[in-house]
C-alpha positions as CSV (number, residue, x, y, z in Angstrom):
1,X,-23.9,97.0,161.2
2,X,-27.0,94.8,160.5
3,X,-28.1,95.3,157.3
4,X,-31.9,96.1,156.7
5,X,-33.7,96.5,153.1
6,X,-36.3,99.5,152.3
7,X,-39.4,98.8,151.8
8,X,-40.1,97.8,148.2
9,X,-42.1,100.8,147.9
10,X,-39.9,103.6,149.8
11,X,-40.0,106.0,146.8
12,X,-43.7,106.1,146.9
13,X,-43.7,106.5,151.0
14,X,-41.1,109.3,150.3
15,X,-43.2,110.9,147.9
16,X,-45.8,111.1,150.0
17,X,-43.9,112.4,153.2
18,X,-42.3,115.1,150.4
19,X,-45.7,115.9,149.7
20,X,-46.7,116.5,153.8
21,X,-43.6,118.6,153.4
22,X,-43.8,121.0,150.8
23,X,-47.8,121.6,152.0
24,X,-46.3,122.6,155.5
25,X,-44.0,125.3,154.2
26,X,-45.9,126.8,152.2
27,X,-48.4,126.7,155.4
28,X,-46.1,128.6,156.8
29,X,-46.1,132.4,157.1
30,X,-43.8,134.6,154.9
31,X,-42.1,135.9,157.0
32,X,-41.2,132.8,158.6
33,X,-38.7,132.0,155.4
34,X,-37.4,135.2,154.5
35,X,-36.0,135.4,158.7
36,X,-34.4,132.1,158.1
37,X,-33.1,132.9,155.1
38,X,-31.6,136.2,156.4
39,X,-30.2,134.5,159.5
40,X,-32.6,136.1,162.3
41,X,-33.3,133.3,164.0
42,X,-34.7,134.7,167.1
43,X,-37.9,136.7,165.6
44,X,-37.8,133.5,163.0
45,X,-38.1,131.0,166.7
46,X,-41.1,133.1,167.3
47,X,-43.1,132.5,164.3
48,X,-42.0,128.6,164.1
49,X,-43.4,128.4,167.5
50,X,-47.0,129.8,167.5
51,X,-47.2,127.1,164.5
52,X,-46.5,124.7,166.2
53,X,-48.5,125.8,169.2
54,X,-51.5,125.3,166.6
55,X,-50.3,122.6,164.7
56,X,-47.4,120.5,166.6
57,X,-47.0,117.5,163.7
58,X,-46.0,120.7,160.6
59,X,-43.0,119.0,159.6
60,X,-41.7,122.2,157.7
61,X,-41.9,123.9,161.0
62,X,-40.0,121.4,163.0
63,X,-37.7,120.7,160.6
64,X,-36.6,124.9,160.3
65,X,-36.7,125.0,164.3
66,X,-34.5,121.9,164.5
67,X,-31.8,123.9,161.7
68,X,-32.4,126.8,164.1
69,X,-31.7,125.0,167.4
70,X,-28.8,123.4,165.8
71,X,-27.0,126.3,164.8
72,X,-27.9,127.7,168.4
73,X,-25.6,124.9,169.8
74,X,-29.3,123.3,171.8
75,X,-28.5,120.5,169.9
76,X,-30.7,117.8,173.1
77,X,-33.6,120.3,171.7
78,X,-32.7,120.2,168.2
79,X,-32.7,116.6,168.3
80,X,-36.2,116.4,170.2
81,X,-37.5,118.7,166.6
82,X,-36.4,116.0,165.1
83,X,-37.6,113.3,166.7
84,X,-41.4,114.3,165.9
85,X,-39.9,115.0,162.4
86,X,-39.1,111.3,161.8
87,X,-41.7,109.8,163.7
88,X,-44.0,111.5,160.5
89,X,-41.5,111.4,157.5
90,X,-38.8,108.6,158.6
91,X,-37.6,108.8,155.1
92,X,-36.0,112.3,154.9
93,X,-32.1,111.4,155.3
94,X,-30.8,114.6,156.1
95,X,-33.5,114.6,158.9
96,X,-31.1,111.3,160.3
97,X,-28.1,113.2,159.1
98,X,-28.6,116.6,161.3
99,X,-29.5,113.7,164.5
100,X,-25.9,112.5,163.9
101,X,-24.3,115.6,163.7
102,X,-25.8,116.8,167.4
103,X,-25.4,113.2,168.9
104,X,-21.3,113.7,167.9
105,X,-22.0,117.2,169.9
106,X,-23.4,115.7,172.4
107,X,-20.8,113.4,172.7
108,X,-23.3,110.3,172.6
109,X,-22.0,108.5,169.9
110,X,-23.7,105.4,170.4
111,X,-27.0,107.1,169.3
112,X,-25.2,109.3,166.9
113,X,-25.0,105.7,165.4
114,X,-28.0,104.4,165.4
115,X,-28.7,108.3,163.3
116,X,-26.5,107.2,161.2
117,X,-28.3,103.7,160.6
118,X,-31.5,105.4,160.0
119,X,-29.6,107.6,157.0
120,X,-28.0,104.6,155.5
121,X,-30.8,102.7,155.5
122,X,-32.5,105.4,153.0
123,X,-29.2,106.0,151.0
124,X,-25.9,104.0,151.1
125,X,-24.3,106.1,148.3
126,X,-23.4,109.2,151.1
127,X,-20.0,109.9,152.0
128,X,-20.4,112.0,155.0
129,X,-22.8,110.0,156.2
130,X,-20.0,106.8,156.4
131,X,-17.7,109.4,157.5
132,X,-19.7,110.2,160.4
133,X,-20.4,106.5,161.1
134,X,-16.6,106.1,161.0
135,X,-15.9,108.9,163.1
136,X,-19.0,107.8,165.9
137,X,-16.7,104.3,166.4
138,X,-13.3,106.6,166.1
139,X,-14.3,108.3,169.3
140,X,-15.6,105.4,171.1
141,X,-11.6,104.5,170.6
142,X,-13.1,101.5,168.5
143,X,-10.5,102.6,166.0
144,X,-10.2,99.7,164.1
145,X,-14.3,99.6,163.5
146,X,-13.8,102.7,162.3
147,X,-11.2,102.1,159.6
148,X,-13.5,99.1,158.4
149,X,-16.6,100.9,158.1
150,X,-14.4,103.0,155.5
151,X,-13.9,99.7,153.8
152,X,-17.0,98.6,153.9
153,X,-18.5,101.9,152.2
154,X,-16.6,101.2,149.1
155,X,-18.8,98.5,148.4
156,X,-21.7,101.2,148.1
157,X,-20.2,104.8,147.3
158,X,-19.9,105.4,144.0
159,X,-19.7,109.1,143.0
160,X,-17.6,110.4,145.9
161,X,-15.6,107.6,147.2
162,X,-12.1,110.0,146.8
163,X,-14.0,111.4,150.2
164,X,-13.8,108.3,151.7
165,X,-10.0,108.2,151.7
166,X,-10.2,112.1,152.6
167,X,-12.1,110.9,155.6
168,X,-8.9,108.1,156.2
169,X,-6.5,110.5,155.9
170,X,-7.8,112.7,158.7
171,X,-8.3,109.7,160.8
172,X,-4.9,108.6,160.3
173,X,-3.4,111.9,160.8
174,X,-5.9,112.7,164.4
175,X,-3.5,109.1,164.8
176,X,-0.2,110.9,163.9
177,X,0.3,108.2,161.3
178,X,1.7,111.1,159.3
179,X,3.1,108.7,156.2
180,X,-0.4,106.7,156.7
181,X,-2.3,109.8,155.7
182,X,-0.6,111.3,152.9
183,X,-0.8,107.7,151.2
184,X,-4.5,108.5,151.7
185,X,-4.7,111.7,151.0
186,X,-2.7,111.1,147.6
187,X,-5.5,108.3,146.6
188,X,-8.1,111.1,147.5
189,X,-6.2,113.2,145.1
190,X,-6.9,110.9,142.5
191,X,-10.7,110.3,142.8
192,X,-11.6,114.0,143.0
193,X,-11.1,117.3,141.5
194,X,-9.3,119.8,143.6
195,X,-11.3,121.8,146.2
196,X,-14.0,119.2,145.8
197,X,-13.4,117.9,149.4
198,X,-16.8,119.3,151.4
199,X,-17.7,116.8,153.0
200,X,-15.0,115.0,154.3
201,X,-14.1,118.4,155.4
202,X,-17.0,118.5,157.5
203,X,-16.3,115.5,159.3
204,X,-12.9,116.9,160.1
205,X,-14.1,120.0,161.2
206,X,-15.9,117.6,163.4
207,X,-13.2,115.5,164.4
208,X,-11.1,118.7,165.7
209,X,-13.9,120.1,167.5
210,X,-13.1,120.9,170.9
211,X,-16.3,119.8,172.2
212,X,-15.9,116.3,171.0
């Protein structure tokens, strides 16, 4: 992975895409959060879209209608929310993270990469993101990429790194390197507290997918 350095002044470009951000919800309508929030996506699609109809660069908007998509499994359209997203506020990670996460659905993996890149690139201290990094080259069958991706993450996670070997383990077990993976999930066991396994368990969850 070619290594790239943020701008020296990324926390002030951040701020100001934040800023964009938090103006464009609260532009939106009422209702608009309290359907998302109660899961009624459909009347909340409706809403989203006579924003964008009048505004098509509100970030908050395409960044609810991209969640929306996502969870709708129209994760080509999802991405395509997202695209416009970045193109404003390049600097959101999770806006990189959710690409990732439909490219793997997708089963494009090459550009669930390059998602993954643009995540990275913002923050290096994410677990799952590494993880999905890992698990983009595991299902390329570039196994071996994938295993030293994990190594090379060390260098940069800090507070989770127990994830990382959680990550390892389910790798190694997809393998049926049985004995592999509980050495890995024992070293897990060591970093992290009990139960505190989220987001490695997300990239299994991924990994196990039948769609993948």
């Amino acid at each position: 992975m070619k290594k790239r350095k943020p701008p020296k002044d990324i926390n002030r470009l951040f701020n100001l895409g934040l800023i964009k951000l938090e103006a464009d919800f609260e532009s939106l309508p009422k209702e608009t959060i309290e359907l998302f929030i109660n899961k009624k996506y459909k009347k909340c699609l409706v809403y989203l879209n006579k924003v964008l109809d009048e505004n098509p660069y509100n970030i908050g908007a395409l960044l609810y209608k991209s969640i929306i998509l996502k969870y709708r499994e129209k994760y080509q359209e999802s991405n395509n929310c997202l695209d416009l997203f970045i193109n404003q506020f390049q600097y959101f990670s999770y806006a990189h993270q959710y690409q990732a996460e439909n490219y793997l659905k997708l089963g494009k993996y090459e550009e669930a990469m390059e998602a993954c890149k643009g995540c990275l690139f913002i923050n290096k201290d994410n677990p799952y993101i590494w993880g999905l990094v890992s698990l983009s080259c595991f299902l390329r069958d570039k196994k071996s990429l994938a295993y030293a991706f994990l190594e090379e993450a060390e260098k940069y996670v800090k507070k989770d790194k127990g994830q990382l070997y959680l990550i390892r383990g389910f790798l190694e077990k997809t393998e049926g390197r049985k004995e592999d993976a509980l050495i890995s999930f024992m070293q897990s066991r060591e970093l992290i507290k009990e139960n505190d396994g989220f987001f490695a368990s997300e990239i299994y969850n991924l990994l196990k997918n039948e769609n993948i």
